[in-house]
C-alpha positions as CSV (number, residue, x, y, z in Angstrom):
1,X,0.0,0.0,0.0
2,X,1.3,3.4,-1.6
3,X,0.3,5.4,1.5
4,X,-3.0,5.6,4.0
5,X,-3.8,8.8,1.7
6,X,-4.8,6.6,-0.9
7,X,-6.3,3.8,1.1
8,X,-9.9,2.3,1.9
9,X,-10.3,0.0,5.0
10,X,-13.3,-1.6,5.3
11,X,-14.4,-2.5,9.3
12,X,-16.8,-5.2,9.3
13,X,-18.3,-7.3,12.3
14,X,-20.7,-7.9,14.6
15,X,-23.4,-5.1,15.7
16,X,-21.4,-3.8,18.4
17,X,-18.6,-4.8,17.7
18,X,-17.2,-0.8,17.6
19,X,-17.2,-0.5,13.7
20,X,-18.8,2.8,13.7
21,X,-16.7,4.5,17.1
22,X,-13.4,2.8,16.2
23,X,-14.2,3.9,12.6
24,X,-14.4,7.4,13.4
25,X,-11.1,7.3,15.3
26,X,-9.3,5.8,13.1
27,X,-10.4,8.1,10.4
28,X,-8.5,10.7,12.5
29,X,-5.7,9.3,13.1
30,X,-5.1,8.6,9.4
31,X,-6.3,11.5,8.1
32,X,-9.0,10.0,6.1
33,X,-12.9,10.5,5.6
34,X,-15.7,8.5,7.2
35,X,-18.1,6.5,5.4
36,X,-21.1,5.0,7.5
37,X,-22.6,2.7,4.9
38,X,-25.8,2.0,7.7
39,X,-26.1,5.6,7.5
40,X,-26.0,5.8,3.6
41,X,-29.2,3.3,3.2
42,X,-31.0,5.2,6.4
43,X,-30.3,8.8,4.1
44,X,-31.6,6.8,0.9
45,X,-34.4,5.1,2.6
46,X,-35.6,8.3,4.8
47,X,-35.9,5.5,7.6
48,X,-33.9,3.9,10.2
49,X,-32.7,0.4,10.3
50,X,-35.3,-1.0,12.6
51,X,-38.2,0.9,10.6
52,X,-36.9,-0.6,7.1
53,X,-36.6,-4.3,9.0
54,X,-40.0,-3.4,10.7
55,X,-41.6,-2.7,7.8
56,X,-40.1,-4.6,4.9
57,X,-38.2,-7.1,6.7
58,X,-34.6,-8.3,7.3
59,X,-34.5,-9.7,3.6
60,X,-35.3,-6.3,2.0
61,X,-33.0,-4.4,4.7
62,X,-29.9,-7.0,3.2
63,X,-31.0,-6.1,-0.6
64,X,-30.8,-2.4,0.0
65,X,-27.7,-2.6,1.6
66,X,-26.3,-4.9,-1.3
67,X,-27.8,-1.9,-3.4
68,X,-26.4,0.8,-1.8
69,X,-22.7,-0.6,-1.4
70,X,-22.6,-1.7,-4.8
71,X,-23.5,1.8,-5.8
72,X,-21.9,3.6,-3.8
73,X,-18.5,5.5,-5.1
74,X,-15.4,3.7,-3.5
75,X,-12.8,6.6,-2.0
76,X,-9.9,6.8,0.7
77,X,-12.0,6.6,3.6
78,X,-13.0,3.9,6.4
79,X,-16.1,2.4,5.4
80,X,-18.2,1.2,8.4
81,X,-20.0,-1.4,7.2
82,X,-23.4,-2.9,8.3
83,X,-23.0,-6.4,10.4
84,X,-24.9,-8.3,7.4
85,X,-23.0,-7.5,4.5
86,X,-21.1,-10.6,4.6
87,X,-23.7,-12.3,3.5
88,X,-23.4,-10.6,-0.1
89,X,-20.8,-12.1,-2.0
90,X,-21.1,-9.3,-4.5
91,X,-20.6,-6.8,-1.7
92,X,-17.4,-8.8,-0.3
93,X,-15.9,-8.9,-4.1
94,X,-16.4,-5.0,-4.3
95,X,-14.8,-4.4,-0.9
96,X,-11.9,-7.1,-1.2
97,X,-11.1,-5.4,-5.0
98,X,-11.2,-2.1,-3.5
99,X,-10.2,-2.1,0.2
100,X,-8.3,-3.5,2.9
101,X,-11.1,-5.6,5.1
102,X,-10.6,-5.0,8.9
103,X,-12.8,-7.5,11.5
104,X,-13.2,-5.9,14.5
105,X,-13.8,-9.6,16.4
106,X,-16.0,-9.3,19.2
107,X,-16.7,-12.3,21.5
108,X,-21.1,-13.4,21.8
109,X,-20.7,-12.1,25.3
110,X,-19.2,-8.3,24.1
111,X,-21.8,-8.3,21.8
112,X,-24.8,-8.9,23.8
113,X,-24.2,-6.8,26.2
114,X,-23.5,-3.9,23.8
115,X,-26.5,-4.2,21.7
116,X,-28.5,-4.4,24.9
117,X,-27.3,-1.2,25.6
118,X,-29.1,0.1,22.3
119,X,-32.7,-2.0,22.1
120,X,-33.5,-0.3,18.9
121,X,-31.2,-1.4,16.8
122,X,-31.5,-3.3,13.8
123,X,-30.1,-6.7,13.4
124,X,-31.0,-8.1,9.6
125,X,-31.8,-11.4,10.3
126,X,-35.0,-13.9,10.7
127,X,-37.0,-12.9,13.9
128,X,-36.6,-16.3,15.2
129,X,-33.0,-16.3,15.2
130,X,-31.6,-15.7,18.7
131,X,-28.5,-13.4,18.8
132,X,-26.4,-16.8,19.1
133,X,-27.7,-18.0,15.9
134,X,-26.7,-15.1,13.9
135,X,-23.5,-14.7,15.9
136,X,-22.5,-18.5,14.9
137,X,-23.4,-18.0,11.3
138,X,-21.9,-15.0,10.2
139,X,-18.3,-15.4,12.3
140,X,-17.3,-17.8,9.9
141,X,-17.9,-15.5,7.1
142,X,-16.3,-12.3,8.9
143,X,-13.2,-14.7,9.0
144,X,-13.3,-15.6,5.4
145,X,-13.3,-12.0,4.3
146,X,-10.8,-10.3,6.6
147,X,-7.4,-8.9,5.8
148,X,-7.2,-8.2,8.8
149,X,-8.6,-9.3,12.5
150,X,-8.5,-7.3,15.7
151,X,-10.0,-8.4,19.2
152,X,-12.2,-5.9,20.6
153,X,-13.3,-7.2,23.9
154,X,-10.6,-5.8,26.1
155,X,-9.3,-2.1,24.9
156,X,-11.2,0.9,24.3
157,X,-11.8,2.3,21.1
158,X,-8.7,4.4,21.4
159,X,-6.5,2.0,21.9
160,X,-8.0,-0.6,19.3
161,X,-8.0,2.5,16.3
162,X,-4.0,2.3,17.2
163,X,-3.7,-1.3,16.9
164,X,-5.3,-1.4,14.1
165,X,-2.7,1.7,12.5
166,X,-0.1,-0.4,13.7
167,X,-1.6,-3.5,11.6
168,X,-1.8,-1.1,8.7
169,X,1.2,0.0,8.9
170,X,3.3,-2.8,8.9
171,X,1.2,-4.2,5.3
């Protein structure tokens, strides 16, 4: 890799596994733009993520996101992506071709507790999967796809942006 000025890391993971907070500081610290792809459908849709999973369903959120990454114009930045785009291989090409593929890994345990914190967000995936379910089938996917991986349990976002500079770094 030239330099970080010309880069795109993609963070991908769990809901909460920090994509969005670490993405932000790590944007900062390399001097590169932001790019919240959850955000991006909620602009296009004029509707959060539970209120498109609400009223379309977890299916239709996945196809707009598929949409919307597909379409969307590929930059130096650190794309935050949304916790289901693994299951789009289309998506995965894109984001392998153009970027470097960062899993923040967060342990079932981390990730409960987190998205407790937050009720109301949305999780694209079949209402009678329990968080366990989805947790067990899209790790192996997250694996798959990443460049790079990164524990998140332990450190704070600080400290886990850093790492992951370090990581970047040394490519």
């Amino acid at each position: 890799m030239a330099s970080h000025s010309t880069s795109v890391i993609s963070l991908i993971g769990m809901p909460g596994s920090g994509k969005s907070t670490v993405g932000v500081l790590l944007a900062k610290r390399l001097g590169l733009a932001f790019v919240d792809t959850d955000l991006l459908i909620q602009e296009q849709e004029r509707a959060t993520l539970a209120e498109i999973i609400a009223a379309k369903g977890h299916e239709a959120l996945r196809d707009i996101e598929e949409q919307v990454l597909l379409d969307m114009t590929i930059y130096p930045a650190i794309v935050s992506t949304g916790g289901s785009v693994v299951y789009s291989e289309a998506i995965m090409q894109r984001l392998a071709k153009a970027s470097i593929v960062v899993y923040l890994r967060a342990q079932l345990s981390t990730v409960d507790y987190r998205i407790s914190l937050a009720p109301d967000r949305g999780i694209a995936s079949p209402g009678n999967h329990t968080l366990e379910d989805v947790y067990n089938e899209r790790v192996p996917l997250y694996e798959r796809y990443a460049n790079i991986t990164v524990d998140v349990d332990a450190d704070d976002p600080e400290i886990i942006a850093g790492h992951i500079k370090s990581l970047l770094d040394a490519l």
